[in-house]
C-alpha positions, 0 to 999 in steps of 0.5 A: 044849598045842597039837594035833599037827597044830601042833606038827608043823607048827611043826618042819617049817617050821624044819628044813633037813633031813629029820626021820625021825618018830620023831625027831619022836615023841620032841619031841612026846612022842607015839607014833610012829605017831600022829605018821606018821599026822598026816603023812599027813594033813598031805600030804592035806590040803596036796595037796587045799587046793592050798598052794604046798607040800607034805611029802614023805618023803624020805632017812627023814624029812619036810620042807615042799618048794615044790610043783614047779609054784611053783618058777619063781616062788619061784626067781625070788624067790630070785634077785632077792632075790640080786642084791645085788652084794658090796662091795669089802671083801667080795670081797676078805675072801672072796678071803682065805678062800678061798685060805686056809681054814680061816682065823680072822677075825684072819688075815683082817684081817691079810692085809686091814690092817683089821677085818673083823667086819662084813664076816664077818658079812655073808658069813655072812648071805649064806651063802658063809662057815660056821664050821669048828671052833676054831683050836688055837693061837689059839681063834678061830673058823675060817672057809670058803667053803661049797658055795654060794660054789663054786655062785656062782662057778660052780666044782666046787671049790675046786681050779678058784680061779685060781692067786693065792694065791702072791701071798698073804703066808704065814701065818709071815709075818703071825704074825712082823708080829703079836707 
Protein backbone atom coordinates (compact mmCIF):
# COMPACT_ATOMS: atom_id res chain seq x y z
CA UNK A 1 0.00 0.00 0.00
CA UNK A 2 1.53 3.04 -0.67
CA UNK A 3 2.36 5.74 1.94
CA UNK A 4 -0.07 8.77 2.31
CA UNK A 5 2.03 11.11 1.18
CA UNK A 6 1.38 9.29 -2.29
CA UNK A 7 -1.81 8.47 -2.24
CA UNK A 8 -2.74 11.98 -1.66
CA UNK A 9 -0.40 13.23 -4.31
CA UNK A 10 -1.78 11.00 -6.92
CA UNK A 11 -5.54 12.53 -6.05
CA UNK A 12 -4.05 16.03 -6.24
CA UNK A 13 -2.41 15.74 -9.60
CA UNK A 14 -5.94 14.69 -11.32
CA UNK A 15 -8.43 16.87 -9.70
CA UNK A 16 -9.58 19.91 -11.66
CA UNK A 17 -11.12 21.23 -8.52
CA UNK A 18 -10.56 21.71 -4.95
CA UNK A 19 -10.90 18.54 -2.64
CA UNK A 20 -12.12 19.24 0.86
CA UNK A 21 -9.75 16.58 3.11
CA UNK A 22 -12.27 15.03 4.26
CA UNK A 23 -13.33 13.84 0.90
CA UNK A 24 -9.84 13.03 0.75
CA UNK A 25 -9.98 11.00 4.12
CA UNK A 26 -12.65 8.98 2.91
CA UNK A 27 -10.69 7.45 -0.33
CA UNK A 28 -7.55 6.94 1.44
CA UNK A 29 -9.52 5.16 4.03
CA UNK A 30 -7.63 7.48 6.76
CA UNK A 31 -8.57 10.08 9.46
CA UNK A 32 -9.23 13.26 8.60
CA UNK A 33 -7.10 14.83 10.49
CA UNK A 34 -4.13 12.73 9.60
CA UNK A 35 -4.74 13.56 6.12
CA UNK A 36 -4.73 17.71 7.12
CA UNK A 37 -1.70 16.86 8.65
CA UNK A 38 0.05 15.41 5.57
CA UNK A 39 -1.01 18.30 3.65
CA UNK A 40 0.58 20.56 5.66
CA UNK A 41 3.45 18.88 5.17
CA UNK A 42 2.89 18.47 1.30
CA UNK A 43 2.71 22.66 1.23
CA UNK A 44 5.90 22.51 3.52
CA UNK A 45 7.67 20.61 1.79
CA UNK A 46 6.79 22.06 -1.91
CA UNK A 47 7.22 25.76 -0.48
CA UNK A 48 10.94 24.75 0.72
CA UNK A 49 12.18 22.47 -2.66
CA UNK A 50 11.11 25.64 -4.52
CA UNK A 51 8.58 23.28 -7.05
CA UNK A 52 7.23 25.00 -9.63
CA UNK A 53 3.73 24.19 -7.76
CA UNK A 54 2.31 24.55 -4.82
CA UNK A 55 -1.04 23.12 -2.79
CA UNK A 56 -3.49 25.55 -1.53
CA UNK A 57 -6.62 25.45 0.39
CA UNK A 58 -9.03 27.22 -1.20
CA UNK A 59 -12.92 27.41 -1.65
CA UNK A 60 -12.79 24.09 1.43
CA UNK A 61 -10.60 21.88 -0.38
CA UNK A 62 -6.89 21.41 -1.81
CA UNK A 63 -5.56 21.72 -5.23
CA UNK A 64 -1.97 21.36 -6.87
CA UNK A 65 -1.76 25.56 -8.24
CA UNK A 66 1.50 26.92 -10.71
CA UNK A 67 3.61 28.66 -8.32
CA UNK A 68 2.77 32.43 -9.25
CA UNK A 69 6.23 33.01 -10.35
CA UNK A 70 6.11 30.00 -13.19
CA UNK A 71 2.95 31.41 -14.86
CA UNK A 72 4.51 33.49 -17.35
CA UNK A 73 6.23 30.41 -18.70
CA UNK A 74 3.42 27.99 -18.34
CA UNK A 75 1.11 30.39 -19.73
CA UNK A 76 3.31 30.57 -22.55
CA UNK A 77 3.43 27.11 -22.98
CA UNK A 78 -0.37 26.94 -22.60
CA UNK A 79 -0.93 29.41 -25.60
CA UNK A 80 1.69 28.10 -27.97
CA UNK A 81 0.33 24.69 -27.53
CA UNK A 82 -3.21 26.69 -28.89
CA UNK A 83 -2.27 28.06 -31.60
CA UNK A 84 -3.51 25.55 -33.97
CA UNK A 85 -6.10 27.16 -36.08
CA UNK A 86 -9.34 25.14 -36.41
CA UNK A 87 -10.09 23.57 -39.80
CA UNK A 88 -13.24 24.70 -41.90
CA UNK A 89 -15.30 21.93 -40.81
CA UNK A 90 -14.75 22.80 -37.37
CA UNK A 91 -15.62 26.19 -37.59
CA UNK A 92 -18.50 25.57 -39.24
CA UNK A 93 -19.55 22.22 -36.80
CA UNK A 94 -18.95 24.70 -34.10
CA UNK A 95 -20.84 27.83 -35.65
CA UNK A 96 -23.85 25.19 -35.94
CA UNK A 97 -23.93 24.55 -32.11
CA UNK A 98 -23.44 27.61 -31.02
CA UNK A 99 -26.53 28.90 -32.51
CA UNK A 100 -28.28 25.81 -31.97
CA UNK A 101 -27.49 24.42 -28.45
CA UNK A 102 -28.03 22.16 -27.06
CA UNK A 103 -28.01 20.30 -30.29
CA UNK A 104 -27.18 16.52 -31.10
CA UNK A 105 -24.54 15.41 -33.21
CA UNK A 106 -27.19 14.40 -36.09
CA UNK A 107 -28.69 18.04 -36.22
CA UNK A 108 -25.25 18.95 -36.86
CA UNK A 109 -24.66 16.88 -39.41
CA UNK A 110 -27.87 17.51 -40.95
CA UNK A 111 -27.39 21.17 -40.94
CA UNK A 112 -23.67 20.62 -42.11
CA UNK A 113 -24.93 17.75 -45.29
CA UNK A 114 -22.11 15.57 -43.89
CA UNK A 115 -20.90 13.31 -40.72
CA UNK A 116 -19.18 15.22 -38.07
CA UNK A 117 -18.18 12.43 -35.44
CA UNK A 118 -14.41 13.65 -35.72
CA UNK A 119 -14.90 16.63 -36.00
CA UNK A 120 -17.23 16.77 -32.48
CA UNK A 121 -14.40 14.66 -31.09
CA UNK A 122 -11.92 17.31 -31.92
CA UNK A 123 -14.16 20.16 -30.27
CA UNK A 124 -14.28 18.09 -27.40
CA UNK A 125 -10.60 17.55 -27.25
CA UNK A 126 -10.01 20.95 -27.58
CA UNK A 127 -12.62 21.89 -25.12
CA UNK A 128 -15.01 24.35 -26.85
CA UNK A 129 -18.08 21.73 -26.86
CA UNK A 130 -18.92 19.65 -23.56
CA UNK A 131 -21.76 17.00 -23.35
CA UNK A 132 -25.48 18.54 -22.07
CA UNK A 133 -27.45 15.90 -21.10
CA UNK A 134 -29.73 13.46 -23.64
CA UNK A 135 -31.97 14.55 -26.21
CA UNK A 136 -35.62 13.25 -25.00
CA UNK A 137 -36.78 12.59 -28.48
CA UNK A 138 -33.88 10.96 -29.85
CA UNK A 139 -31.22 9.94 -27.01
CA UNK A 140 -28.52 11.15 -28.40
CA UNK A 141 -26.05 13.27 -26.63
CA UNK A 142 -26.70 16.97 -26.56
CA UNK A 143 -23.97 19.40 -27.26
CA UNK A 144 -22.78 23.21 -26.32
CA UNK A 145 -20.28 25.50 -26.45
CA UNK A 146 -18.31 25.76 -23.03
CA UNK A 147 -17.08 28.84 -21.27
CA UNK A 148 -13.84 28.45 -22.96
CA UNK A 149 -15.23 28.96 -26.70
CA UNK A 150 -16.97 32.41 -25.15
CA UNK A 151 -13.40 32.94 -23.69
CA UNK A 152 -11.85 32.28 -27.35
CA UNK A 153 -13.92 34.46 -28.96
CA UNK A 154 -13.81 37.11 -26.75
CA UNK A 155 -17.79 37.33 -25.86
CA UNK A 156 -19.49 37.48 -22.49
CA UNK A 157 -22.15 35.48 -23.85
CA UNK A 158 -23.56 33.63 -25.99
CA UNK A 159 -26.14 36.83 -26.15
CA UNK A 160 -23.16 38.86 -28.12
CA UNK A 161 -23.01 35.84 -31.27
CA UNK A 162 -23.88 37.82 -34.24
CA UNK A 163 -27.23 37.98 -35.47
CA UNK A 164 -26.98 34.55 -38.41
CA UNK A 165 -29.06 32.02 -36.89
CA UNK A 166 -32.16 33.21 -38.82
CA UNK A 167 -30.15 32.42 -41.63
CA UNK A 168 -29.94 28.93 -40.25
CA UNK A 169 -32.67 26.32 -41.52
CA UNK A 170 -35.35 25.54 -38.25
CA UNK A 171 -35.03 22.62 -36.66
CA UNK A 172 -38.84 21.23 -37.99
CA UNK A 173 -37.43 21.54 -41.25
CA UNK A 174 -34.46 19.14 -40.98
CA UNK A 175 -36.59 16.47 -38.79
CA UNK A 176 -39.36 16.85 -41.96
CA UNK A 177 -36.00 16.25 -44.62
CA UNK A 178 -34.78 13.52 -42.29
CA UNK A 179 -37.86 10.72 -42.10
Amino acid sequence: MPELRAVLEAILLVTDEPVPATTLAQVAERPTAEVEQVLQELVEDYASSGRGFELRLVAGGWRLYTRPECAPYVERFVVDGQQARLTQAALETLSVIAYRQPVTRARVSAVRGVNVDGVVRTLLARGLIAEAGQDPDSAGTLYRTTPLFLERLGLQSLDELPALAPLLPELSELDDAST
